[in-house]
C-alpha positions as CSV (number, residue, x, y, z in Angstrom):
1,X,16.4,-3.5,-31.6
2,X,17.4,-1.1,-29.0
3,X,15.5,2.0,-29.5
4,X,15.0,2.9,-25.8
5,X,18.7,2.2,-24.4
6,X,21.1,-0.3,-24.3
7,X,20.5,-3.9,-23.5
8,X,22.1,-3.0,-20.0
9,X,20.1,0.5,-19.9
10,X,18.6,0.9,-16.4
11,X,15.0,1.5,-16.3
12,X,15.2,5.5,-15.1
13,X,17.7,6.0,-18.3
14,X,14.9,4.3,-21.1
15,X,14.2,6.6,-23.9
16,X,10.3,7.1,-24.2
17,X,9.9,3.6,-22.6
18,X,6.5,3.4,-20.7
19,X,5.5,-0.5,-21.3
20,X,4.8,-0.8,-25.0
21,X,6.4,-4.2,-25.3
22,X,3.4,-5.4,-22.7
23,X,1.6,-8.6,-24.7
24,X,4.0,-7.3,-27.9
25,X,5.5,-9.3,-30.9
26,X,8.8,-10.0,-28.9
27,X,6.6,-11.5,-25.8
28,X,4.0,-14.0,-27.9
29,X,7.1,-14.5,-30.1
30,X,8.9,-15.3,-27.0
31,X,6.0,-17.3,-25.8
32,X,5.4,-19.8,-29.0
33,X,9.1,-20.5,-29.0
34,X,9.8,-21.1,-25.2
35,X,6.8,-23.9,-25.1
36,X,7.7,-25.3,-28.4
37,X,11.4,-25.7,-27.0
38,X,10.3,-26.7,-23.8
39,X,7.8,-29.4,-25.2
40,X,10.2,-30.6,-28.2
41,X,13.1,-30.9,-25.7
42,X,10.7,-32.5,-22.5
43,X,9.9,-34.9,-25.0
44,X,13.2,-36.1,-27.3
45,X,14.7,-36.4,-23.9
46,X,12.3,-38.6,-21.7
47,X,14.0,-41.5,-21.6
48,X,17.4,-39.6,-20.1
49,X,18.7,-41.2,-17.2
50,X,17.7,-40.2,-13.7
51,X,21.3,-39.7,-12.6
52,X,21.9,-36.6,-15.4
53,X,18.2,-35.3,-14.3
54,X,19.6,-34.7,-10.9
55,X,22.7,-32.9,-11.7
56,X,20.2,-31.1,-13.8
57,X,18.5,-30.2,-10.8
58,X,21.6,-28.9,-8.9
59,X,23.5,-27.1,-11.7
60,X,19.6,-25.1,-11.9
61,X,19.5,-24.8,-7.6
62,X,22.8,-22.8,-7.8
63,X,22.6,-21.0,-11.2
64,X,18.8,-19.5,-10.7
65,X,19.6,-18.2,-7.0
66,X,22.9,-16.7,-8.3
67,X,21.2,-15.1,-11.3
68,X,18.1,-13.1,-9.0
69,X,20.9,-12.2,-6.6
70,X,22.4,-10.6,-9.5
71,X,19.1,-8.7,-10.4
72,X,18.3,-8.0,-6.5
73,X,22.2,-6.0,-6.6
74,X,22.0,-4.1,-10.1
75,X,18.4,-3.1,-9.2
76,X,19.3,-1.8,-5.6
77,X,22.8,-0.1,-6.4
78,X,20.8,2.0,-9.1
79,X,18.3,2.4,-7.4
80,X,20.1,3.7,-3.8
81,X,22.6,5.5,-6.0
82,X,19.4,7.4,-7.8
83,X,18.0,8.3,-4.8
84,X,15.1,6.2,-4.7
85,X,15.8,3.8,-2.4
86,X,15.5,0.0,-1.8
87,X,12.5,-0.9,-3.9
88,X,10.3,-3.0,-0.8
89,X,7.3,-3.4,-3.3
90,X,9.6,-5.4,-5.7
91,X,12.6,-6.7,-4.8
92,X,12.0,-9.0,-2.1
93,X,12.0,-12.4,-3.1
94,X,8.5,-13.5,-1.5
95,X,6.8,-13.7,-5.3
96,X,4.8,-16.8,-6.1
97,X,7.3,-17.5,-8.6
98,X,9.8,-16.8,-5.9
99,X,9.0,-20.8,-4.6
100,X,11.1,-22.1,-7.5
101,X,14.5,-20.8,-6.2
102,X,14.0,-22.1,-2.6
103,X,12.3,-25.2,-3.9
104,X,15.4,-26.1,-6.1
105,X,17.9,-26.3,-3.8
106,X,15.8,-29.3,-1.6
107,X,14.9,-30.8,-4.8
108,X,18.2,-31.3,-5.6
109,X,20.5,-31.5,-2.0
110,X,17.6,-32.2,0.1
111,X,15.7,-36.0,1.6
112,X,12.8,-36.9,2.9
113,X,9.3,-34.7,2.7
114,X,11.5,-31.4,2.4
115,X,12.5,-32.9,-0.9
116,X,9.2,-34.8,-1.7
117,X,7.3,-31.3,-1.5
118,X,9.7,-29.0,-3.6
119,X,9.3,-31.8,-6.3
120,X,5.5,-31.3,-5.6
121,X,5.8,-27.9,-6.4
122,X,8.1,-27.6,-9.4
123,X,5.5,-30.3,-11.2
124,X,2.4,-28.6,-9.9
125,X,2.2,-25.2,-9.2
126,X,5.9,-24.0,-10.7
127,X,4.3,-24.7,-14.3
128,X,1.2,-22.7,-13.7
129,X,3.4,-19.6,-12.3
130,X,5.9,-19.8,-14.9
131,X,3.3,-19.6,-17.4
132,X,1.4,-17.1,-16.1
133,X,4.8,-14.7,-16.5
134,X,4.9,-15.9,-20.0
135,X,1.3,-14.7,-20.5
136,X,1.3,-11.5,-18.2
137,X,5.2,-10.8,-18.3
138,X,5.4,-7.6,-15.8
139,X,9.0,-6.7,-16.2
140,X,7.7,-5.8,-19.5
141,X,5.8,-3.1,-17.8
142,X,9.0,-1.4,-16.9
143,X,11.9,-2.5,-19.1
144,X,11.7,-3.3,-23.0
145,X,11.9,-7.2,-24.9
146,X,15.1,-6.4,-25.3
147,X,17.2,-5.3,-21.7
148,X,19.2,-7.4,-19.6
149,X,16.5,-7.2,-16.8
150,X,14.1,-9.2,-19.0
151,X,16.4,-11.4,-20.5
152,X,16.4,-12.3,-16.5
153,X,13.7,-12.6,-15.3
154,X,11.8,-14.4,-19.0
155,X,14.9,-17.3,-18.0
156,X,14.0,-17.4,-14.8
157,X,10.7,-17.9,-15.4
158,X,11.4,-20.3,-18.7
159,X,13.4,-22.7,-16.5
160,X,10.2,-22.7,-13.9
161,X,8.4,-24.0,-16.7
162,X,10.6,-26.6,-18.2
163,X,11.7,-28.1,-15.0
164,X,8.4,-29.0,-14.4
165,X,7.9,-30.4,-17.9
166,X,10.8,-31.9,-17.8
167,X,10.5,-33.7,-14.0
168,X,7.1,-35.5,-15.5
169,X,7.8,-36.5,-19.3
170,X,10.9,-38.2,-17.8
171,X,9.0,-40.0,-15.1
172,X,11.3,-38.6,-12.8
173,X,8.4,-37.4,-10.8
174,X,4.8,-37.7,-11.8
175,X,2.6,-35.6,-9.8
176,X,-0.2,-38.0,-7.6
177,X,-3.5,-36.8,-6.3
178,X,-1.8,-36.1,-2.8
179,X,0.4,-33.7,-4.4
180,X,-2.5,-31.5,-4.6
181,X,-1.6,-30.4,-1.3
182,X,2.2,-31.4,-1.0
183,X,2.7,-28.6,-3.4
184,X,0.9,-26.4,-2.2
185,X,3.0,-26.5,1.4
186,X,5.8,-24.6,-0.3
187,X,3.5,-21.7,-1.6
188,X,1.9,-22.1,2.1
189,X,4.8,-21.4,3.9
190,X,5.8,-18.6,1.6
191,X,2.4,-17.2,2.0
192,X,3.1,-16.9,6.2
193,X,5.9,-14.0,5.1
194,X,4.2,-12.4,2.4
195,X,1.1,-11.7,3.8
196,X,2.6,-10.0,7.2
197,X,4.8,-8.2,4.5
198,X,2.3,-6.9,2.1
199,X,0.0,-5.6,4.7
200,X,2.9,-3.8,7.2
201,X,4.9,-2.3,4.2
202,X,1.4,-1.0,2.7
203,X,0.5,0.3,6.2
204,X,3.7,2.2,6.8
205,X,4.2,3.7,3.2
206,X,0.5,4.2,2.1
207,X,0.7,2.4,-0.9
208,X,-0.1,-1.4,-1.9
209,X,2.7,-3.9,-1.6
210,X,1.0,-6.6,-3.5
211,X,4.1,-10.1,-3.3
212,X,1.9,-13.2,-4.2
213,X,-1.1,-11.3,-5.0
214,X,-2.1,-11.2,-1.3
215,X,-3.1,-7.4,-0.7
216,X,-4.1,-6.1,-4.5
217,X,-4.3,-8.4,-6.6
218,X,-2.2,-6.2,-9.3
219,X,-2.2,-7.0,-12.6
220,X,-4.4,-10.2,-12.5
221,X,-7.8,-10.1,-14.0
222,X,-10.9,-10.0,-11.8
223,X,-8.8,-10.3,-8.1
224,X,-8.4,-6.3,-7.9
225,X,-12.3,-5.8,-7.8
226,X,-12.8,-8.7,-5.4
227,X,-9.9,-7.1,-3.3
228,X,-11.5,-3.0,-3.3
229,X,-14.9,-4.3,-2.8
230,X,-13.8,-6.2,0.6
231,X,-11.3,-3.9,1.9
232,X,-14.4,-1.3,1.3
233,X,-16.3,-3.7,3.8
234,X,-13.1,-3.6,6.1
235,X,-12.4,-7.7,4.8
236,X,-9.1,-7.2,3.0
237,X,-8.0,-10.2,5.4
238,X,-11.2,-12.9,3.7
239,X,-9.8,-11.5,0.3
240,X,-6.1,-13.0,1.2
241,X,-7.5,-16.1,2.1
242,X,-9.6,-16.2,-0.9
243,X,-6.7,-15.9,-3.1
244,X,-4.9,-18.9,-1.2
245,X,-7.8,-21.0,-1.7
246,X,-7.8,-20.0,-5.7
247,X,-4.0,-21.2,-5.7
248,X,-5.2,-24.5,-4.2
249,X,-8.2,-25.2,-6.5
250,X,-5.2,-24.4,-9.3
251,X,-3.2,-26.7,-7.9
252,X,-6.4,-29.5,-8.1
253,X,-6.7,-28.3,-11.8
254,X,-3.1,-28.8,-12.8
255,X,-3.1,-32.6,-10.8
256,X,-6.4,-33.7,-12.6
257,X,-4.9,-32.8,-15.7
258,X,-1.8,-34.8,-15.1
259,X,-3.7,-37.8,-13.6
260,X,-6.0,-37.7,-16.9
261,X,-3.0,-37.4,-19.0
262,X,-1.5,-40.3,-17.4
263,X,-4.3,-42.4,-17.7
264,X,-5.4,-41.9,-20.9
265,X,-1.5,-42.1,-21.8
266,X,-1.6,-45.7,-19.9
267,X,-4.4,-46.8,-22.1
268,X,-2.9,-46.4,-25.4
269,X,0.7,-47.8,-23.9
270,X,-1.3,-50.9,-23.1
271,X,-3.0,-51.1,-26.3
272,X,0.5,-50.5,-28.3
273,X,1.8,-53.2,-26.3
């Protein structure tokens, strides 16, 4: 089980360890299990009281900040005491995914549109990131199925996914055709740091800081060609917008699906009835 280190084995100690476990039998394993659970689970508890749903909500806003502060320290003290320094291309929490922990805490402590708009995005765009990490795991890239750092960060990323599961098959809140765009003001305001951030930090070390896909468009299929094609042409900035208009156009995807759900859903209630 652990033939490159320890489950706590830091990533410059692996034995032999250069990404094998990428789309392996522990992540597609990992993947039919977490969406059956989450699905199975979404589903036998739907008709949960709203009360338990938001101390749901608040035991998640203080346990899933806790828990990346926790990989933020163990990755920087190895990495200062190594000698490689803070890692600037990874650490900083300005990921898409990264939303969910400052969505959390207004979803479940805040009021108003602060609170109206995290909701937004935990239904909307939080599933679609959370799965993508299922699909396209990167930690896997650097650490093995089996390490403490991917136990992390696949949790982090399970509970982005069944919040959002779990906020609509309990009614609690069911995405509406405005949320198209409510949802996408968390990811918006996100994008005004990571943007600035991706393109000074790959200006001053010479190599491509890529947070919410906004400079590189690393790892994700077809954005890297888009984005060497116009930086070629000097339009590295109309690539960064293109890839916040691909996030919205997601976000219309996942709210039509919901709506068409619902509706179909309403249908055969009625009919039942």
């Amino acid at each position: 089980m652990f033939k490159y280190g320890g489950f706590f084995t830091y990533k410059y100690f692996l034995n032999g360890y250069s990404g094998q476990d990428y789309m392996g039998v522990g992540q597609f394993s990992f993947l039919a299990i977490a969406l059956i659970s989450i699905i199975l689970v979404s589903v036998f508890l739907r008709k949960i009281f709203h009360k338990k749903i938001e101390t749901f909500l608040k035991v998640l806003a203080i346990i899933i900040p806790f828990l990346e502060i926790v990989k933020i320290a163990t990755e920087s003290y190895y990495d200062i005491k190594g000698g490689h320094g803070f890692n600037f291309s990874g650490l900083i929490p300005i990921y898409t995914c990264s939303v969910f922990i400052y969505t959390l805490p207004f979803a479940a402590f805040g009021k108003g549109k602060a609170r109206e708009y995290s909701l937004a995005f935990l239904t909307t765009m939080g599933i679609f990131a959370g799965l993508t990490n299922f699909l396209m795991a990167p930690i896997l890239n650097t650490y093995p199925f089996f390490n403490f750092h991917t136990f992390i960060s696949l949790n982090f990323h399970f509970w982005m996914v069944f919040t959002g599961f779990f906020l609509i098959s309990t009614k609690y809140y069911v995405p509406k055709w405005r949320d198209i765009y409510k949802g996408m003001i968390p990811v918006a305001i996100l994008s005004l740091v990571a943007i600035p951030v991706d393109y000074a930090l790959s200006a001053h070390y010479g190599w491509s800081v890529d947070y919410m896909l906004y400079h590189s468009g690393n790892a994700a299929p077809v954005l890297p060609n888009i984005s060497s094609k116009l930086a070629e042409l000097g339009l590295r900035p109309v690539y960064s917008f293109l890839v916040f208009v691909i996030y919205f156009i997601i976000s219309s995807i996942i709210v039509s699906v919901i709506r068409l759900l619902c509706f179909f859903g309403g249908k055969v209630e009625q009919k039942v009835a």
